[in-house]
LUMFIDO-377880 format. One record per residue (C-alpha): residue in one letter; z negated, x negated, y. Coordinates in Angstrom, 1 decimal. Each point is the difference from the previous one (the first is absolute). Layout:
+-----+--------+--------+--------+
: res :     c3 :     c1 :     c2 :
+-----+--------+--------+--------+
:   A :      Z :      X :      Y :
...
+-----+--------+--------+--------+
This chain:
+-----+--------+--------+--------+
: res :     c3 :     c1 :     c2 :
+-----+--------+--------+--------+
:   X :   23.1 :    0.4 :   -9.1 :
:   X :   -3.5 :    0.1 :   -1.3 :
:   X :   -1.1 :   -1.6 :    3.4 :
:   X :    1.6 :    3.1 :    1.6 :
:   X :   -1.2 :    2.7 :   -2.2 :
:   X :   -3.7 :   -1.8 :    0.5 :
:   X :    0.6 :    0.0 :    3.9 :
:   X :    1.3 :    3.8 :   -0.3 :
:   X :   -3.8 :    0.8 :   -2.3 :
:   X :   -2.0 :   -1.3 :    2.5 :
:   X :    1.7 :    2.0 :    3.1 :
:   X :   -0.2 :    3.6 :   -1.6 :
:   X :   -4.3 :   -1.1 :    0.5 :
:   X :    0.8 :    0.3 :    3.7 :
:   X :    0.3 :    3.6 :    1.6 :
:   X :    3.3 :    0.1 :    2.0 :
:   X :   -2.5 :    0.5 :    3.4 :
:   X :   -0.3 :   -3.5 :   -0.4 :
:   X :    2.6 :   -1.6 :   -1.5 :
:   X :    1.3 :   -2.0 :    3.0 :
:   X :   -4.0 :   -0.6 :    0.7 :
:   X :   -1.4 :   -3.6 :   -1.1 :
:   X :   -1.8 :   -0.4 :   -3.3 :
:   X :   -1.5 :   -3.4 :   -0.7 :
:   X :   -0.5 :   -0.6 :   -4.3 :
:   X :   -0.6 :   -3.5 :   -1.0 :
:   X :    1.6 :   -0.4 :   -3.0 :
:   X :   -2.6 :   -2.5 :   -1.2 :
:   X :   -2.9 :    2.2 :    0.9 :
:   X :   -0.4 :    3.8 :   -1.1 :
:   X :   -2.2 :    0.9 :    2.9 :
:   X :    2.9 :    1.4 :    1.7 :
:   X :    0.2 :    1.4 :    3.8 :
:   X :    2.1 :    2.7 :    1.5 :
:   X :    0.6 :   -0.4 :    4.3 :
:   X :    0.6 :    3.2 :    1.4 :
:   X :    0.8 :   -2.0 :    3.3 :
:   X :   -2.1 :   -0.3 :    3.5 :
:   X :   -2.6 :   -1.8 :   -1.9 :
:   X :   -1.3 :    2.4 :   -2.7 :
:   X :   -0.1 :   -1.5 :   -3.5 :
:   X :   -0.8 :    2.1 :   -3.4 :
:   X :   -1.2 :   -1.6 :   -3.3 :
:   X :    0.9 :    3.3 :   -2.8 :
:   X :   -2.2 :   -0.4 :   -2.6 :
:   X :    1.4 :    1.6 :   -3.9 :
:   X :   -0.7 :    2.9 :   -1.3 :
:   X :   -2.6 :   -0.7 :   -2.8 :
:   X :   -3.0 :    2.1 :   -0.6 :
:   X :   -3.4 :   -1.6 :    0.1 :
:   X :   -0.3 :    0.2 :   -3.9 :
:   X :    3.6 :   -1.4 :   -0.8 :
:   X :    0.9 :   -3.3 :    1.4 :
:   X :   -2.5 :   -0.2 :    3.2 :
:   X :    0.8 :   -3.2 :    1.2 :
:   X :   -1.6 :    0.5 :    3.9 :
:   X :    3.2 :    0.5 :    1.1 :
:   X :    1.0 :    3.9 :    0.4 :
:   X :   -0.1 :    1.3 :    3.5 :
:   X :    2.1 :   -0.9 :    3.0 :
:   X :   -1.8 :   -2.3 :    2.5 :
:   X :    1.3 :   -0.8 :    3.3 :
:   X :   -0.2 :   -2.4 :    2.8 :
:   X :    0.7 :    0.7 :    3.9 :
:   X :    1.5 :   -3.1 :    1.9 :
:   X :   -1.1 :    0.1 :    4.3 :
:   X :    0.1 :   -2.1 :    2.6 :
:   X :   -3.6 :   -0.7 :   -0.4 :
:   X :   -0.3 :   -0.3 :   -3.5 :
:   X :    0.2 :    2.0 :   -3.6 :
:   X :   -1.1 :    2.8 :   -0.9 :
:   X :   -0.5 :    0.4 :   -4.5 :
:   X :    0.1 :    3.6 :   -1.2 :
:   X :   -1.8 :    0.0 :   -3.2 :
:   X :   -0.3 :   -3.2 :   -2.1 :
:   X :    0.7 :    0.8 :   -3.1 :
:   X :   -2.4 :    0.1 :   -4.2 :
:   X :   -0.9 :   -3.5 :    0.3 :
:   X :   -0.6 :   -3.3 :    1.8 :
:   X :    2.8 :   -1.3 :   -1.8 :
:   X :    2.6 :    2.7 :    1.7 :
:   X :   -1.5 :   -0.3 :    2.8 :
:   X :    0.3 :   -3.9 :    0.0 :
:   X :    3.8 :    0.8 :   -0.8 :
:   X :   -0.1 :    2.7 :    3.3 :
:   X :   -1.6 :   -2.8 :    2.1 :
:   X :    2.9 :   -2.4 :   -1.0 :
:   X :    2.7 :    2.4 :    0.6 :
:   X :   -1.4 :    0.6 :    3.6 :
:   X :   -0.3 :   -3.9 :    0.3 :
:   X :    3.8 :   -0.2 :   -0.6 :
:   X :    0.9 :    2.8 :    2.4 :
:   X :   -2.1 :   -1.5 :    3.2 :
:   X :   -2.8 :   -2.2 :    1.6 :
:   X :   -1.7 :    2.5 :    1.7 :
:   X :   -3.9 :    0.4 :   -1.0 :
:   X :   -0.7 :    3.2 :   -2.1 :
:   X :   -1.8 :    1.9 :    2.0 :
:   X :   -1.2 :    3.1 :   -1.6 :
:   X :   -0.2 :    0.9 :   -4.0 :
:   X :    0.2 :    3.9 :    0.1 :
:   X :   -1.4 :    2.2 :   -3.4 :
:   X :    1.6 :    3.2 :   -0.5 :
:   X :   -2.8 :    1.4 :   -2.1 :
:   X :   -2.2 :   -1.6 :   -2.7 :
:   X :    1.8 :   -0.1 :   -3.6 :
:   X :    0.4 :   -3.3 :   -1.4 :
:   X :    3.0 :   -0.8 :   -0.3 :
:   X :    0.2 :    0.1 :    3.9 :
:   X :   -3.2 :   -2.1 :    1.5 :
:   X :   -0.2 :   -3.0 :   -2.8 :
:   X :    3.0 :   -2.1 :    1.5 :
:   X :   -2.8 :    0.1 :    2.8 :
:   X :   -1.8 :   -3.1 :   -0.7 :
:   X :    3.2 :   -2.3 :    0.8 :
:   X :    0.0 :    0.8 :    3.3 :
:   X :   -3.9 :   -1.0 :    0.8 :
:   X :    1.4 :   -3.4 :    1.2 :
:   X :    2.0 :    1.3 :    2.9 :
:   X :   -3.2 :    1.7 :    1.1 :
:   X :    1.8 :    3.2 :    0.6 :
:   X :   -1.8 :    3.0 :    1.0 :
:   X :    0.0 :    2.6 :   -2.9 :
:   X :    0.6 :    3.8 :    1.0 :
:   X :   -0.8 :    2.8 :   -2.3 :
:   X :   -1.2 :    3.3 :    0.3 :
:   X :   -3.7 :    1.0 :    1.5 :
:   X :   -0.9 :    0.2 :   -3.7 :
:   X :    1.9 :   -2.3 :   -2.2 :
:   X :   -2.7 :   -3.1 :    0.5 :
:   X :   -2.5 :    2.5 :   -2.0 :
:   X :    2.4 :    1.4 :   -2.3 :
:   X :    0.9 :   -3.7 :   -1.3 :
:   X :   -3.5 :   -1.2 :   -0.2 :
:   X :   -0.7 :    3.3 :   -2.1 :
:   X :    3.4 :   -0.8 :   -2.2 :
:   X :   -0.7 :   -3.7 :    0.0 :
:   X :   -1.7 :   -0.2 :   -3.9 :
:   X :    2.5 :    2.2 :   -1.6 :
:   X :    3.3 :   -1.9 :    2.3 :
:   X :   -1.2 :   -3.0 :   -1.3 :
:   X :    0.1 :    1.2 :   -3.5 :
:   X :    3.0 :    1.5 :   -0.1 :
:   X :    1.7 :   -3.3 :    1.5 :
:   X :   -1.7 :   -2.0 :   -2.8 :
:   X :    1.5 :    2.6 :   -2.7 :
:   X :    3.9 :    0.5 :    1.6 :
:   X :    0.5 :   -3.6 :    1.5 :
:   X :   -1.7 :   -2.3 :   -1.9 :
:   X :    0.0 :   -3.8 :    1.8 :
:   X :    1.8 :    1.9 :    2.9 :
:   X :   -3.0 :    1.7 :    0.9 :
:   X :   -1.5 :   -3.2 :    1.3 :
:   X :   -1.0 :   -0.4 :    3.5 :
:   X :    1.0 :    4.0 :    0.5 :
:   X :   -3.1 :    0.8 :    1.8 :
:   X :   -1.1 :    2.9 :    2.3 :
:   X :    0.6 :   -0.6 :    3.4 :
:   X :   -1.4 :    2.8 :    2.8 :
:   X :    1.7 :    0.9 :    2.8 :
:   X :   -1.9 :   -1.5 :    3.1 :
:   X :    2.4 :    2.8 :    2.5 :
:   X :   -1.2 :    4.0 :   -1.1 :
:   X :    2.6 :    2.2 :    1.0 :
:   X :   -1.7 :    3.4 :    0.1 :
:   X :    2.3 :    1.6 :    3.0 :
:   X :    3.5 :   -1.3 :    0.5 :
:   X :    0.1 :   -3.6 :    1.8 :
:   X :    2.8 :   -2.4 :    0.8 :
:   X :    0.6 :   -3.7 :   -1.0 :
:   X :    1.7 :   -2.7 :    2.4 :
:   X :    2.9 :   -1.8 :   -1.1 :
:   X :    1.2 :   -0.7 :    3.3 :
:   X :    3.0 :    1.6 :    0.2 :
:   X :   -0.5 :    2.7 :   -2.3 :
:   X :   -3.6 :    2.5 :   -0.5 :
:   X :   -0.7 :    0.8 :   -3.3 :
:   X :   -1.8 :    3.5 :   -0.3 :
:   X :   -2.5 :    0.4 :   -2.5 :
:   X :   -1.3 :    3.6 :   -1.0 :
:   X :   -2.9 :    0.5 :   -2.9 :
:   X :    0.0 :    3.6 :   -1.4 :
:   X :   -2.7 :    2.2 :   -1.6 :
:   X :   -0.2 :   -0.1 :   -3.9 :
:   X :    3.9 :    0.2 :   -1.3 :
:   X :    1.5 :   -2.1 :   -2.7 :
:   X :   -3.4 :   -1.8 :    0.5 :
:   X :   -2.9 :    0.2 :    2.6 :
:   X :    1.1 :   -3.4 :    1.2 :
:   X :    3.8 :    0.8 :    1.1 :
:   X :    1.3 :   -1.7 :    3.0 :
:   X :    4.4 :    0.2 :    1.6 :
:   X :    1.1 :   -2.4 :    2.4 :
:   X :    3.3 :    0.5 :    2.3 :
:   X :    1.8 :   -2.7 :    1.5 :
:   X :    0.3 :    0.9 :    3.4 :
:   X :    3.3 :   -2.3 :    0.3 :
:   X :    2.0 :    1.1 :   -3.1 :
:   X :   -1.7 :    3.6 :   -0.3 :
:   X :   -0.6 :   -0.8 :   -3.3 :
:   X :   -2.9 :    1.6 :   -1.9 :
:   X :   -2.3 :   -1.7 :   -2.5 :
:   X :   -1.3 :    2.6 :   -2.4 :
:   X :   -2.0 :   -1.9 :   -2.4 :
:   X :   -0.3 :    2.4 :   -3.7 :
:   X :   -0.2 :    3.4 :    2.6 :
:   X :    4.0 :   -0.1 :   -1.1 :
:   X :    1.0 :   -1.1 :   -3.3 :
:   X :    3.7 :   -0.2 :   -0.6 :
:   X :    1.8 :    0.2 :   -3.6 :
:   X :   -3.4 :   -0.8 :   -1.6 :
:   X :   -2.2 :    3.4 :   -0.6 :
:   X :   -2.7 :    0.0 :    2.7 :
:   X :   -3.5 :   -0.8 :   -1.0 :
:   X :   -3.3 :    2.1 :    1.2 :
:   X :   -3.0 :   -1.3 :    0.2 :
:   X :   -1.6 :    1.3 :    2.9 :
:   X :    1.1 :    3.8 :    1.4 :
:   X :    3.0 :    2.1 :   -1.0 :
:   X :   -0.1 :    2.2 :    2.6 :
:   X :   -1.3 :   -2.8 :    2.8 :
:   X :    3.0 :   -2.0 :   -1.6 :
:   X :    2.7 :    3.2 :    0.2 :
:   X :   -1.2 :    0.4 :    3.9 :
:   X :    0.6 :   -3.9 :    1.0 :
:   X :    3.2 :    0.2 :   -1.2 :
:   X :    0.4 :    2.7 :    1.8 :
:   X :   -1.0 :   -2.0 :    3.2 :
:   X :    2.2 :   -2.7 :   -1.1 :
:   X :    3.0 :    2.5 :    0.2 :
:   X :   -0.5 :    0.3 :    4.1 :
:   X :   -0.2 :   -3.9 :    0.6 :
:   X :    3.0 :   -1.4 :    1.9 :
:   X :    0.9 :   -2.8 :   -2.0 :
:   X :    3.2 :   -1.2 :   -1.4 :
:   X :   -0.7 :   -1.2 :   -2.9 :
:   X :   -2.7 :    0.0 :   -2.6 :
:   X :   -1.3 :   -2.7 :   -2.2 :
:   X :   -1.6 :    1.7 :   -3.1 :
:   X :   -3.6 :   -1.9 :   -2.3 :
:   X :    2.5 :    0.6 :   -2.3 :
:   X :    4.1 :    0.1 :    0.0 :
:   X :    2.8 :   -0.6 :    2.0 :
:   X :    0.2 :    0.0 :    3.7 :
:   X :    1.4 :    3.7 :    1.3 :
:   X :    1.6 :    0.7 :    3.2 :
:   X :   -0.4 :    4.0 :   -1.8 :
:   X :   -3.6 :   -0.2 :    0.0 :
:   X :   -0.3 :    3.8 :    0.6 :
:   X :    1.9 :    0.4 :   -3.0 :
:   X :   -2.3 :   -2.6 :   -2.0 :
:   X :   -3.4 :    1.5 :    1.6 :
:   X :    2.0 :    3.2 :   -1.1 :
:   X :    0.1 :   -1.1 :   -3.5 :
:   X :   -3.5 :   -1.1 :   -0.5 :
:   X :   -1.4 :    3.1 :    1.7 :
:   X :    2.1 :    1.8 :   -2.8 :
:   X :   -1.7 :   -1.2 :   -2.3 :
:   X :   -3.5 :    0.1 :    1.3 :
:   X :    0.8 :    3.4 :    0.4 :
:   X :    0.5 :    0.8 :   -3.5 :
:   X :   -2.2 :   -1.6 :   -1.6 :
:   X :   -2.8 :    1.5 :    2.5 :
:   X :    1.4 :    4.0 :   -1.2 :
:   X :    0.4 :   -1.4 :   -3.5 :
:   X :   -3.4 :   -1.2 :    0.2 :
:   X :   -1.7 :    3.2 :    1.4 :
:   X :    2.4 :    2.4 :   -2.5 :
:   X :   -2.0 :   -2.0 :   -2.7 :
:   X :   -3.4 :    0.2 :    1.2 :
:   X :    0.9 :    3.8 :    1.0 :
:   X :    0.5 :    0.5 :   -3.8 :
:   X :   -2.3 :   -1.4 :   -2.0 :
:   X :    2.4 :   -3.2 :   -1.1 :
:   X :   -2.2 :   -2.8 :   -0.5 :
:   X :    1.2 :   -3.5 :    1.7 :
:   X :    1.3 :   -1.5 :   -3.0 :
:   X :    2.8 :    3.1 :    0.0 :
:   X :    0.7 :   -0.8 :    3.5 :
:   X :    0.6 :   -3.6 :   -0.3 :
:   X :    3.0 :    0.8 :   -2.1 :
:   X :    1.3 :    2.9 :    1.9 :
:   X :   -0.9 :   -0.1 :    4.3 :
:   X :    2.8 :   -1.4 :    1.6 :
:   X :    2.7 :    0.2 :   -2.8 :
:   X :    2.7 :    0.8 :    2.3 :
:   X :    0.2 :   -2.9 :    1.8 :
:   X :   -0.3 :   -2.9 :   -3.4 :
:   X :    3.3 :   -1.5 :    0.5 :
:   X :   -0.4 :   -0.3 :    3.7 :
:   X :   -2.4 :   -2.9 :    0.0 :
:   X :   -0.7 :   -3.6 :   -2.5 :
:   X :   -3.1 :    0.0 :   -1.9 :
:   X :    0.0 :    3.8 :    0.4 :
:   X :   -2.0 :    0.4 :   -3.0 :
:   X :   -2.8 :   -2.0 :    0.4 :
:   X :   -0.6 :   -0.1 :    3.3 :
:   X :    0.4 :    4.3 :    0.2 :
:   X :   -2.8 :   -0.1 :   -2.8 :
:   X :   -2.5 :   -2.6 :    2.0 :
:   X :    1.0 :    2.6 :    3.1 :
:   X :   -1.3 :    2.8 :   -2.1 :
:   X :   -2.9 :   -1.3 :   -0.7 :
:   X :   -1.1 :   -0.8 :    2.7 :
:   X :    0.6 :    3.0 :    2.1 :
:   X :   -0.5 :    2.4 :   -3.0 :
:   X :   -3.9 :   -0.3 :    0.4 :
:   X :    0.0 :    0.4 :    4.2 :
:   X :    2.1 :    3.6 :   -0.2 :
:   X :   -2.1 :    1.3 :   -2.5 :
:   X :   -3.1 :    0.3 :    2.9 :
:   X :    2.7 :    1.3 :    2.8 :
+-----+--------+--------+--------+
């Protein structure tokens, strides 16, 4: 019976889109990866904030499986999970890994890098990621010292020797992989890749799902690519962050809600003299028990974007 009710946990994890689809867990090894079938493979990272718990390990990283060879999808905070990635891939096939593919520059997507230097891959990223880690490289390092500790080992930059700055297409053999960079959005490094076999669209953090969207870059550059992502036709979406959604017009929905407020919340502040400390409580109220880690991550949002509006 408690075997049963254990079984029973772990299946209400799995969206009922998928629950006849193949997830591989090994029971002796956390690092744990979902198949969505016709060779993609997802890694979901946990919902932790940076300051609570970091452990490298938060975003969802992917890997494409051709007829040629692999395609990775982000790598992961670390060397460590990206060792772990590079095992799981090991498990699943023989093939060479081909390409290792950055979705923009934040940390806790490019470290896992560093494990893949032995299969001389080549490594795509946006037309101006290779600057924008080099620029980043002091404080990255820093940071990893401070939230991993001994983890941080080995987690070093590594640039992307492929610079997407117009969309381009990757070789698998019997599938294309299209890669598109964007102008400044959740960062001004922000790449998607479709799958041209499974239609399935690889949005790196220009969709957040569950977990309250972060905003580095440009709120209104971000609200328009999501925008564009809405017209795309793709069947299902793999988030930087959340479940996979067949109703990704309904997730990109969601996110653009809240973009969307917080933007008018924003500009009603500014409008009226409220200083941003006011706003961080108050823009984007509505939409608190909507997202995890609302509450901090809506104040780092403010913050940031708080300073740009005010010279609109």
């Amino acid at each position: 019976m408690q075997l049963f009710s254990l079984l029973l946990f772990s299946l209400a994890f799995i969206s009922c889109a998928h629950a006849q689809e193949k997830a591989t867990t090994l029971k002796d090894n956390p690092f744990a990866i979902e198949d969505l079938g016709s060779g993609i493979y997802v890694h979901h990272g946990k919902h932790l904030d940076i300051d609570v718990g970091y452990q490298g390990d938060i975003c969802n990283i992917s890997f494409v499986v051709g007829r040629k060879g692999v395609a990775v999808i982000d790598t992961g905070g670390s060397l460590k999970v990206g060792n772990q990635l590079r095992d799981a891939i090991k498990k699943v096939t023989p093939l060479p890994i081909l390409y290792v593919i950055n979705t923009h520059v934040h940390p806790d997507h490019i470290f896992g890098n560093a494990a893949f230097k032995q299969d001389k891959p080549k490594f795509v990223g946006h037309a101006k990621l290779g600057d924008a880690m080099q620029l980043r490289q002091e404080a990255y390092d820093k940071l990893n010292i401070r939230y991993l500790g001994a983890d941080a080992k080995g987690s070093e930059i590594v640039k992307p020797t492929i610079m997407v700055n117009e969309p381009i297409d990757l070789d698998l053999g019997d599938r294309a992989l299209k890669v598109t960079p964007y102008p400044n959005a959740h960062t001004n490094t922000d790449i998607t890749v479709i799958d041209s076999k499974t239609s399935t669209l690889f949005t790196g953090d220009l969709l957040f799902i569950e977990r309250t969207p972060v905003i580095e870059g440009d709120i209104k550059g971000l609200i328009a690519a999501i925008e564009a992502l809405k017209s795309y036709p793709v069947m299902q979406v793999v988030p930087g962050h959340g479940p996979v959604a067949q109703d990704w017009v309904g997730a990109l929905n969601n996110e653009q809600r809240y973009l969307n407020a917080v933007l008018t919340d924003i500009r009603t502040s500014i409008k009226n003299g409220s200083d941003m400390g006011k706003a961080m409580d108050t823009a984007a109220a509505g939409e608190k028990d909507k997202w995890l880690l609302f509450d901090i991550a809506n104040r780092r949002n403010v913050n940031t974007l708080y300073p740009a509006l005010e010279w609109e």
